[in-house]
N, C-alpha and C positions, 0 to 999 in steps of 0.2 A: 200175474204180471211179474217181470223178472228183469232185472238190469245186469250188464255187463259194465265196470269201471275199471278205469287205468288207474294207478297210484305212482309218484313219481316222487324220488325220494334226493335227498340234496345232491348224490354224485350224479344224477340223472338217470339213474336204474329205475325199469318198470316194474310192476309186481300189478296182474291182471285177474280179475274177481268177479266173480256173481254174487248178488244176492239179492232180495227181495226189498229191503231197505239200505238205501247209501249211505243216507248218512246217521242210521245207527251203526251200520258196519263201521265206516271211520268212526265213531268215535273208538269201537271196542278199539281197532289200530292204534289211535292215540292212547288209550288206557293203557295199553300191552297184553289184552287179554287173547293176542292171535299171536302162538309163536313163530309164525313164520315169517314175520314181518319184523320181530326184537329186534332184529341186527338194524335193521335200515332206520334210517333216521333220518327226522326232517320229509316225513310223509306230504305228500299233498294230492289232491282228487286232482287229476287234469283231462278226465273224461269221463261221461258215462252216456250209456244209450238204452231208453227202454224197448223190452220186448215184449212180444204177446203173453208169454209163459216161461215162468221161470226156469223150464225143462229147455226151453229155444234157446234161452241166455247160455243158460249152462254147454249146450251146442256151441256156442259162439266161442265163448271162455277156452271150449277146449281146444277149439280150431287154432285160434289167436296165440295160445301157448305152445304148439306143437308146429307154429312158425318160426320163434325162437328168431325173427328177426326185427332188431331193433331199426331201420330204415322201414320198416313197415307200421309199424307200431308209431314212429315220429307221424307218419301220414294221417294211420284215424286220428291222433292226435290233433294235428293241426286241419285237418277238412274237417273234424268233428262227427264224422259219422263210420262205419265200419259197412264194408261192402262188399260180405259172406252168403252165399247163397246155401 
């Protein structure tokens, strides 16, 4: 089982992830032990969705990054669900 989450940090920048556990991943975020994430500040989860395999999530993640479009992103956001074939 695999999730895909949004993280959305106080200027309102996404930073978008897979991983098999949410919310141990947020914490490492909050600890600082992901450097990709040090800069952004004032994290917070504002989505996730599961999927059957963490191999589909990871499909998902990569789609969703390679959109690179924040008016898409506000959408799963707010409908709360992601709608990738």
């Amino acid at each position: 089982m695999g999730y895909v989450y949004i993280l959305q940090n106080e200027k309102g920048h996404y930073y978008i992830g897979s991983t098999t556990n949410v919310e141990k991943r947020l914490q490492q975020y909050k600890q600082g032990h992901t450097p990709s994430t040090n800069r952004m500040k004032g994290l917070k989860l504002v989505f996730s969705q599961k999927f059957d395999t963490l191999e589909r999530a990871r499909y998902i993640e990569c789609r969703l990054k390679k959109l690179k479009r924040h008016d898409y992103i506000d959408k799963i956001v707010n409908d709360g669900f992601i709608k990738i074939k």
